[in-house]
Backbone as JSON, one array per atom type, in Angstrom:
{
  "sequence": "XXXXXXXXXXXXXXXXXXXXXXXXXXXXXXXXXXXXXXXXXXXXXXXXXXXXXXXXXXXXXXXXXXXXXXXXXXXXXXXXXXXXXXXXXXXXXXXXXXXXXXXXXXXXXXXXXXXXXXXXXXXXXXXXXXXXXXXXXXXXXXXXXXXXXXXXXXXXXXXXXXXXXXXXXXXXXXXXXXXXXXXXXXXXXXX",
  "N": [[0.81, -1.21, 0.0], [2.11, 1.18, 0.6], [3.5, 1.73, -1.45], [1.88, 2.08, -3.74], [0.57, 4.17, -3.03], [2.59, 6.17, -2.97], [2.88, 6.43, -5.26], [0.52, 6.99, -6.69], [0.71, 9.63, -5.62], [2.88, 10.78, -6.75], [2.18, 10.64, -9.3], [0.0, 12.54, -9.19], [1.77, 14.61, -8.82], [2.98, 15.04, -10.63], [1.47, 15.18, -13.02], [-0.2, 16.85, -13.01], [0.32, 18.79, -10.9], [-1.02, 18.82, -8.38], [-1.35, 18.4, -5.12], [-2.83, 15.97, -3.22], [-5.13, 16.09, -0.7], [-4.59, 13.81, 1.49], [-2.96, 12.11, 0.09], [-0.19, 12.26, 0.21], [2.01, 12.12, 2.58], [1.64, 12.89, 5.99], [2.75, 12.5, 8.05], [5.04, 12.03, 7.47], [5.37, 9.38, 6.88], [4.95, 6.68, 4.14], [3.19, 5.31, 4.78], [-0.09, 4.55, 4.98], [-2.11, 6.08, 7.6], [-5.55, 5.16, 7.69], [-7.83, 3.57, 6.18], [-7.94, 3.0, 2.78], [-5.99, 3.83, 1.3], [-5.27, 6.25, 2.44], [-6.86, 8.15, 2.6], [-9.84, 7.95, 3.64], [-12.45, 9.58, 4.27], [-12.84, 11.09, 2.08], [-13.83, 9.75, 0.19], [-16.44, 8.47, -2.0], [-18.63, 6.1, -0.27], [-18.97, 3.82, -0.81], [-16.92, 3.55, -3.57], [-14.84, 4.12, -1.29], [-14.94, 1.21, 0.16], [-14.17, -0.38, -2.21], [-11.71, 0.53, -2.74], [-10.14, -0.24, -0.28], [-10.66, -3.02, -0.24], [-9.33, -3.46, -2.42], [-6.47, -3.08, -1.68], [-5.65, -4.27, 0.32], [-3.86, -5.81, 0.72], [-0.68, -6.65, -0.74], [-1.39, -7.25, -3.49], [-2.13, -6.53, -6.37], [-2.02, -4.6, -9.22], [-1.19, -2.74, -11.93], [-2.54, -1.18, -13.25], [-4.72, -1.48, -11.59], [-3.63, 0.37, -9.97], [-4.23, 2.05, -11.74], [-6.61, 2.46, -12.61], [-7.92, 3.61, -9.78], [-6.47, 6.02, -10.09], [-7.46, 7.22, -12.07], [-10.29, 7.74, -11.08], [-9.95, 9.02, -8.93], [-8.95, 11.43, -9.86], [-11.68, 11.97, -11.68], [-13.27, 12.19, -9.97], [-12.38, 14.79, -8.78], [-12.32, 16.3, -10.67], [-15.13, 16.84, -11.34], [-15.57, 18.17, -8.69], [-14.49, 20.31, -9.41], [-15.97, 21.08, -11.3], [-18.09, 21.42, -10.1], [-17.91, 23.44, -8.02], [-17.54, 25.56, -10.07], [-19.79, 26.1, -10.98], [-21.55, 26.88, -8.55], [-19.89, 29.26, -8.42], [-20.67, 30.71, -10.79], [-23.76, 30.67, -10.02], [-22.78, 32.03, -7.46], [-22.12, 34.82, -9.02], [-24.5, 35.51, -10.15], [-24.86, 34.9, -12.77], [-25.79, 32.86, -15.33], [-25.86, 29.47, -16.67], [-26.39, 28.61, -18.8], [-25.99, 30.63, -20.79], [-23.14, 32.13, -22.57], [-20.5, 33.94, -22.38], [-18.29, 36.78, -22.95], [-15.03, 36.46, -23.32], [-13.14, 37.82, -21.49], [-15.11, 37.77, -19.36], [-15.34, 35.53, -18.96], [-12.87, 34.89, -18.0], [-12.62, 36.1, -15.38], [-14.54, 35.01, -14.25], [-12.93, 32.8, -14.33], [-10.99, 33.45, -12.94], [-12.21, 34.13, -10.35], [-13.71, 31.85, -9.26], [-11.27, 30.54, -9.03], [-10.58, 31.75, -6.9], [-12.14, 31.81, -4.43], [-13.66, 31.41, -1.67], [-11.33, 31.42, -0.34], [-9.13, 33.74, 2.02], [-8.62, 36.36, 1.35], [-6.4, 38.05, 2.3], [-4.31, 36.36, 2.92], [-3.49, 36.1, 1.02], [-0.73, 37.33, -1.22], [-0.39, 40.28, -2.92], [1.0, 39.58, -5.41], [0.84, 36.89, -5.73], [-1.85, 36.73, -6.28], [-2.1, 37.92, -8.64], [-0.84, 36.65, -9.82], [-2.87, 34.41, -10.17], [-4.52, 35.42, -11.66], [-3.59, 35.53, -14.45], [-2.68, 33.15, -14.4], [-5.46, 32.05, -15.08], [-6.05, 33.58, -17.75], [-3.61, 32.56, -19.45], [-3.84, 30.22, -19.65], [-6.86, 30.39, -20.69], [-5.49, 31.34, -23.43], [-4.38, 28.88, -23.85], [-6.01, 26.29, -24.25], [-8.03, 27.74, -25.5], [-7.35, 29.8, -27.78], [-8.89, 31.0, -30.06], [-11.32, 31.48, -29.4], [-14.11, 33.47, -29.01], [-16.31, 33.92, -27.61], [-17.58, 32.21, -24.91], [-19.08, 29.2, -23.39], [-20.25, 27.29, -21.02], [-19.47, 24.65, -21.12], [-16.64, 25.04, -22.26], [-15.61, 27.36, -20.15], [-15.16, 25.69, -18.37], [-13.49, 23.79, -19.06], [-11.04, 25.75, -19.71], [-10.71, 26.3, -16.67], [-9.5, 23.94, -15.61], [-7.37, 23.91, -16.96], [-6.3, 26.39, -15.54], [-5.93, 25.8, -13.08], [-4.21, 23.44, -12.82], [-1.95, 24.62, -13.89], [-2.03, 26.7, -11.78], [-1.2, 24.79, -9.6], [1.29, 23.74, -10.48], [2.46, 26.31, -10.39], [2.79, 26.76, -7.56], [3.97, 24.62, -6.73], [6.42, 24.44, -8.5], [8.06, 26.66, -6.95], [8.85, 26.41, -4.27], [10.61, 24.06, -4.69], [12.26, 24.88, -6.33], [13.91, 26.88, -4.9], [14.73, 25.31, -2.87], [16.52, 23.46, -4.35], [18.08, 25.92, -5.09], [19.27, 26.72, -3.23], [20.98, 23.96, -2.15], [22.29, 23.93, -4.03], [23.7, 26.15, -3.56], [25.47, 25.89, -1.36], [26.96, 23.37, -2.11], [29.97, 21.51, -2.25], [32.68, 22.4, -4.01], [32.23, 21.58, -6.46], [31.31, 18.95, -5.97], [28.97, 17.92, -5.83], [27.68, 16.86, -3.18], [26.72, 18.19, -0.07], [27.28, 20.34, 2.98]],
  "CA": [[0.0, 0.0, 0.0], [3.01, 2.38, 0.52], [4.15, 2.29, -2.72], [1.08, 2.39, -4.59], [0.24, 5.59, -2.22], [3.54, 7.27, -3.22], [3.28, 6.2, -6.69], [-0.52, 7.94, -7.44], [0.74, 10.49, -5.13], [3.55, 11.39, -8.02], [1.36, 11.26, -10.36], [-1.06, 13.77, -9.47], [2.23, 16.0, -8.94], [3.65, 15.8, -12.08], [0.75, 15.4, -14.46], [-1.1, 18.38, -12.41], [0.63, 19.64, -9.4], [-1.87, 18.81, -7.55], [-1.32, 17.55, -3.57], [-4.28, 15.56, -3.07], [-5.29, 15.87, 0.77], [-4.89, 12.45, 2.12], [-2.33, 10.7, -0.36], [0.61, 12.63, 0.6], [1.94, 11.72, 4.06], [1.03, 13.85, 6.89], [3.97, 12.39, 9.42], [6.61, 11.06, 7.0], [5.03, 8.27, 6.67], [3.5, 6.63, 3.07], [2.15, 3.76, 5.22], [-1.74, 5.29, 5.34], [-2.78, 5.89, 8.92], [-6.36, 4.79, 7.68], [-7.87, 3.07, 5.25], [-8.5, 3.7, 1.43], [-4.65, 4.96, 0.88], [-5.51, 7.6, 3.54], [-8.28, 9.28, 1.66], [-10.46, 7.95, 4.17], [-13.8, 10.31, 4.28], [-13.3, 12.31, 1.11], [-14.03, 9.06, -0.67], [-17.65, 7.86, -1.5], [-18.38, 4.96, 0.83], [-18.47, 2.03, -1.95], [-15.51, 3.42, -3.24], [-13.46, 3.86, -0.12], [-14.62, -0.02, -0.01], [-13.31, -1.08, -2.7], [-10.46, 0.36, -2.53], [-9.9, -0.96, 0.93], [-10.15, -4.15, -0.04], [-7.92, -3.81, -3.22], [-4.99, -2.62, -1.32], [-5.67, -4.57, 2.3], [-2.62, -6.51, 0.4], [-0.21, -5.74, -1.9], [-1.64, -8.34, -4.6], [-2.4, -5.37, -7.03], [-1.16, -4.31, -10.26], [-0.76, -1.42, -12.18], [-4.15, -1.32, -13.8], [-5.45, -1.29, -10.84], [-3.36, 2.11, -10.18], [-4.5, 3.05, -13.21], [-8.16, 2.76, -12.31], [-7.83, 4.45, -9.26], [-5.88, 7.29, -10.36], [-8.39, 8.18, -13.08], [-11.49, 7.83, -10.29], [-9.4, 9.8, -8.05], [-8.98, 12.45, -10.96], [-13.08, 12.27, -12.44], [-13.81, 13.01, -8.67], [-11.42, 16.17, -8.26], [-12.74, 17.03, -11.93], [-16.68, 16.79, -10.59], [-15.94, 18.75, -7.83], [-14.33, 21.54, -9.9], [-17.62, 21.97, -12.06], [-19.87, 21.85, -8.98], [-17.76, 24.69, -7.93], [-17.29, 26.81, -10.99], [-20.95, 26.23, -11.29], [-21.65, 27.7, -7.39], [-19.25, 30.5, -8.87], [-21.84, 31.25, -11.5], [-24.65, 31.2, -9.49], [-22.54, 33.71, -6.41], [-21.99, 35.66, -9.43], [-25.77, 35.69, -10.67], [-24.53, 34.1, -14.21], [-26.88, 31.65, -16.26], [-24.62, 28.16, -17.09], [-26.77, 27.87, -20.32], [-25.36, 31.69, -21.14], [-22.08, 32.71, -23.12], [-19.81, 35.39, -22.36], [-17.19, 37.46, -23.32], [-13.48, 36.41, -22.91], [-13.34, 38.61, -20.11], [-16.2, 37.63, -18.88], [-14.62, 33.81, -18.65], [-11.38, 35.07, -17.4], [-12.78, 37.22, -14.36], [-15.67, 33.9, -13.51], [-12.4, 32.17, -13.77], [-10.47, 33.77, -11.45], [-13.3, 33.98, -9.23], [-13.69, 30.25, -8.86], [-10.25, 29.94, -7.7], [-10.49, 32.22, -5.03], [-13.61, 31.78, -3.37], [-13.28, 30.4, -0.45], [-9.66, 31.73, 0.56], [-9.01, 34.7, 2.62], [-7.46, 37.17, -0.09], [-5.68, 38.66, 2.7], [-3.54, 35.36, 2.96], [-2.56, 35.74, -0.41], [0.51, 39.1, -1.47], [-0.73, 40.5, -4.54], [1.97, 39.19, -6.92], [0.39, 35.44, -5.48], [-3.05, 37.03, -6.41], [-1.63, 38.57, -9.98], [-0.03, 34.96, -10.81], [-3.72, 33.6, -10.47], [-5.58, 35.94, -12.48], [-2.28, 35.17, -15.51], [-3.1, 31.91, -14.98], [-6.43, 31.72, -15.96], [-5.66, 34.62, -18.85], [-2.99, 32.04, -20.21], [-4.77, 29.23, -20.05], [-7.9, 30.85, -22.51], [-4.93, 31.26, -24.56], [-3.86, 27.41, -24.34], [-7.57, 25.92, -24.03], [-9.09, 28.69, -26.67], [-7.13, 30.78, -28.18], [-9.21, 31.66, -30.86], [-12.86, 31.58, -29.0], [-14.47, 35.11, -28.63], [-17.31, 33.48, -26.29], [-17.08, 30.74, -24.03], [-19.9, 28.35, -23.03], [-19.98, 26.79, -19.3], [-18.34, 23.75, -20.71], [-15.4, 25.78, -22.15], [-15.05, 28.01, -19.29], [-14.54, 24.67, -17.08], [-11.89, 23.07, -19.84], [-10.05, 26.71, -19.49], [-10.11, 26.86, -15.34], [-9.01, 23.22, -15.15], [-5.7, 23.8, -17.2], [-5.9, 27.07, -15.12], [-6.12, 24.66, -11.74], [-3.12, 22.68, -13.03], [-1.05, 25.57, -14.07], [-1.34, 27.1, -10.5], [-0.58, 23.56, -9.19], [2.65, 23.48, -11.25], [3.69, 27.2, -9.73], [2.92, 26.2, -5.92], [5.01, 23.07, -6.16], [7.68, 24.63, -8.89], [8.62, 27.54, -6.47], [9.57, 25.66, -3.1], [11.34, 23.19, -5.26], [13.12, 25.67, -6.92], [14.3, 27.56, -3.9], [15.64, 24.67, -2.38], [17.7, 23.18, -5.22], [19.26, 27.0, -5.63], [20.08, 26.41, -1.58], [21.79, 23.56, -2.31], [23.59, 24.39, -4.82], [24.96, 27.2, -2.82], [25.99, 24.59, -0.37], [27.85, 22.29, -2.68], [31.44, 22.03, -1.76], [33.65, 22.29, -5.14], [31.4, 20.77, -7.61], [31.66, 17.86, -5.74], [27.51, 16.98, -5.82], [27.62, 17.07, -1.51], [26.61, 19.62, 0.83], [27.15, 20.32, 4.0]],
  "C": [[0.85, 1.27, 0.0], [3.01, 2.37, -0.48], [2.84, 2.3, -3.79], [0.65, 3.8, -4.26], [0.84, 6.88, -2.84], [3.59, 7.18, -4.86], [1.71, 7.25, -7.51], [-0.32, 9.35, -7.02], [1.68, 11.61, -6.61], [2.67, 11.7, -8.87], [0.09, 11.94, -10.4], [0.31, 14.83, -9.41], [2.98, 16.43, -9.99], [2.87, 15.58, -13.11], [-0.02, 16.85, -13.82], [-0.64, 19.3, -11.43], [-0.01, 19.77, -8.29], [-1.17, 18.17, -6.5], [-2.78, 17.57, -3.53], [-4.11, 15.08, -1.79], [-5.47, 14.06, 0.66], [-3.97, 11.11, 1.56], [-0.97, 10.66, 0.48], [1.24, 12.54, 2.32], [2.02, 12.61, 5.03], [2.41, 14.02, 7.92], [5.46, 11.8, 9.19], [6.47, 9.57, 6.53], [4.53, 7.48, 5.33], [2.88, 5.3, 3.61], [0.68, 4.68, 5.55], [-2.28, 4.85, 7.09], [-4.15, 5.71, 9.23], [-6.8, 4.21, 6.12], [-8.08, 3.35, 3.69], [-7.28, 4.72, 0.89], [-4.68, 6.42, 1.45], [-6.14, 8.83, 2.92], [-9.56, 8.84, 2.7], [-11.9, 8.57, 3.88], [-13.97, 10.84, 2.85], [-13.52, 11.26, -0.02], [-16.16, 8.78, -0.76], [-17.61, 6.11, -0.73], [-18.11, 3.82, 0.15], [-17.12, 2.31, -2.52], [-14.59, 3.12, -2.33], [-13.71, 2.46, 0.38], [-14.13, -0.69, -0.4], [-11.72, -0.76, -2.7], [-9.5, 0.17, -1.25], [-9.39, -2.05, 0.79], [-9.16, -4.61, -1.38], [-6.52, -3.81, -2.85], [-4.79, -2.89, 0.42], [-4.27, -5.91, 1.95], [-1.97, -5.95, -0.4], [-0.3, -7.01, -2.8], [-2.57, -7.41, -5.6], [-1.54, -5.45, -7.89], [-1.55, -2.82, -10.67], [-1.66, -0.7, -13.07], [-4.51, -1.3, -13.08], [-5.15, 0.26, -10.16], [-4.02, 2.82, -10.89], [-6.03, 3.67, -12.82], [-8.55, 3.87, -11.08], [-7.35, 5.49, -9.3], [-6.89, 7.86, -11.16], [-9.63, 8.06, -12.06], [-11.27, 8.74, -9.52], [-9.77, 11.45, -9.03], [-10.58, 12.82, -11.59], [-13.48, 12.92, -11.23], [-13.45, 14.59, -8.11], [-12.42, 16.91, -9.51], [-14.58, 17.48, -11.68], [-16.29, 18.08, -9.89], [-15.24, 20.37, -7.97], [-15.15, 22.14, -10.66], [-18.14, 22.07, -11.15], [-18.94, 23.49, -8.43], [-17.4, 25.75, -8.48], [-18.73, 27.0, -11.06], [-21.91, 27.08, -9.75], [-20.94, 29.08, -7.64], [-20.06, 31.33, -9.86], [-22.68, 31.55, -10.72], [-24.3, 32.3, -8.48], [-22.55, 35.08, -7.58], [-23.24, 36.53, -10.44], [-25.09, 35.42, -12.04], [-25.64, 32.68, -14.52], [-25.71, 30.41, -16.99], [-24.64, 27.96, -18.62], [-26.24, 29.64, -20.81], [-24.25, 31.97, -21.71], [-21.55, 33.87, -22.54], [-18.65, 35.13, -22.66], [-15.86, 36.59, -22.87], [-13.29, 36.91, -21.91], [-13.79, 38.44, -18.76], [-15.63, 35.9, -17.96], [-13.71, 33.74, -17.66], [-11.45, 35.37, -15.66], [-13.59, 36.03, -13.63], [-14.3, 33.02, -13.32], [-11.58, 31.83, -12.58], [-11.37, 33.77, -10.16], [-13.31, 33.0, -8.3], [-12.34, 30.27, -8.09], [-9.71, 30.74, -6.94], [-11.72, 32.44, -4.24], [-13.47, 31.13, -2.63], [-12.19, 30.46, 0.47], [-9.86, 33.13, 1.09], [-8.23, 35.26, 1.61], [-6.46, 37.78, 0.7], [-4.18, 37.57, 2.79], [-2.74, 35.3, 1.62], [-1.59, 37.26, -0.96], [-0.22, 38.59, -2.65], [-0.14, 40.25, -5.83], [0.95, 37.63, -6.94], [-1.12, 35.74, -6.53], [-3.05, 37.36, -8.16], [-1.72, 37.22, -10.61], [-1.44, 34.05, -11.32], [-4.25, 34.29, -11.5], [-4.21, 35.63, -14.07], [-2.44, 33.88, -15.42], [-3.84, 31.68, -15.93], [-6.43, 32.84, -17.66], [-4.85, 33.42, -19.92], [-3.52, 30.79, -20.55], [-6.08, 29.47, -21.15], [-6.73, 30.64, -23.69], [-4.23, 29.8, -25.01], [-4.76, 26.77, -24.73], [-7.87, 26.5, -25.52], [-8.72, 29.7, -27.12], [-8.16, 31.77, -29.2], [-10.96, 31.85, -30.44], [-12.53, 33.32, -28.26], [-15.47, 34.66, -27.09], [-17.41, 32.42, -25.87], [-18.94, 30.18, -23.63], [-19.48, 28.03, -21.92], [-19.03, 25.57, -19.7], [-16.75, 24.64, -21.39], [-14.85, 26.72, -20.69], [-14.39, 26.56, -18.04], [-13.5, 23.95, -17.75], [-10.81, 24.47, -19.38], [-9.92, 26.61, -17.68], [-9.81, 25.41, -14.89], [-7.14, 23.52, -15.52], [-5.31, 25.29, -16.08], [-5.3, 26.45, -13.24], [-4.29, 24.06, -11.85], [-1.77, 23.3, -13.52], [-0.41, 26.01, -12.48], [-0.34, 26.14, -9.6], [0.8, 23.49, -9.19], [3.64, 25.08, -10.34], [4.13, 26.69, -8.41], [4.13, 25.59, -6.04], [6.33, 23.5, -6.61], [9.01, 25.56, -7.74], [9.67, 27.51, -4.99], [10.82, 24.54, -3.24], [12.73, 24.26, -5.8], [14.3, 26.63, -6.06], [15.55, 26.73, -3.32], [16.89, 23.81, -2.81], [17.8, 24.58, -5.41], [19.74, 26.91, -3.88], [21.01, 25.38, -1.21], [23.08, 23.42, -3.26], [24.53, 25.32, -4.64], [25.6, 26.7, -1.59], [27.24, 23.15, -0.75], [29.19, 22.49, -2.6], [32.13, 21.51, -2.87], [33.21, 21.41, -5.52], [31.38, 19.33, -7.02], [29.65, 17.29, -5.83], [27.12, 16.79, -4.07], [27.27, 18.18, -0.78], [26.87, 18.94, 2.29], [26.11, 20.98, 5.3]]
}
């Protein structure tokens, strides 16, 4: 179960950047301190059954990763339309409606900060999101003038998985330039 843990855990962080509460180990640990690869609650209940009893051994394969990684992933993806679609309605918007580029960009940013304290976030943090979702229209749709509800949710997933990618790049990045100012005469060692 460890290594299937640490192995879907990778791969939400390098196909998305995502840390998915509950794969990632809390205490150092990738042995799951409950059941269901330590997703416990945020599973539905027949799921977090089966995958109980797929991984109450390690007599699993890699197809069976597979399956769970993409259930894991349809569920994250669900629960980013139910809340772009709560983002419409805070913002009095119609789902069956079109708008502007603008219009997309501004519902997108929206979505991914609702719910956070903006004061928690410095305004470059706050900048980087709204350039997310901006660059993403332009990866998603470059050439769309008006977006539909399902386009606006294809543009604020790659925008989702963009931010993902800064979060994780920037701590990473920090700390390989800290060791590298640590390395004693190219030797590959620090002290």
């Amino acid at each position: 179960a460890p290594a299937a843990r640490y192995t879907i855990h990778r791969y939400f962080i390098q196909r998305h950047g995502w840390q998915v509460k509950g794969l990632s180990p809390g205490g150092g640990s990738w042995w799951p301190s409950t059941g269901a690869l330590g997703m416990g609650d945020r599973l539905p209940a027949r799921l977090r059954d089966l995958f109980e009893e797929t991984f109450s051994s390690d007599n699993f394969g890699l197809s069976d990763l597979a399956v769970i990684a993409a259930t894991i992933e349809a569920l994250i993806h669900a629960e980013a339309t139910a809340r772009l679609r709560a983002t419409y309605e805070s913002l009095g918007k119609d789902v069956r409606a079109v708008m502007t580029k603008q219009e997309a960009a501004d519902t997108i940013y929206s979505c991914m900060t609702t719910g956070f304290n903006a004061s928690q976030f410095s305004p470059s943090q706050l900048e980087s999101t709204r350039r997310a979702a901006v660059e993403a229209q332009e990866t998603v749709a470059p050439d769309l003038t008006m977006f539909q509800f399902a386009d606006v949710a294809r543009v604020l997933e790659v925008a989702i998985q963009e931010i993902g990618h800064r979060v994780d790049e920037g701590p990473c990045q920090a700390m390989a330039d800290r060791l590298v100012d640590m390395e004693e005469n190219s030797s590959g060692r620090v002290r």
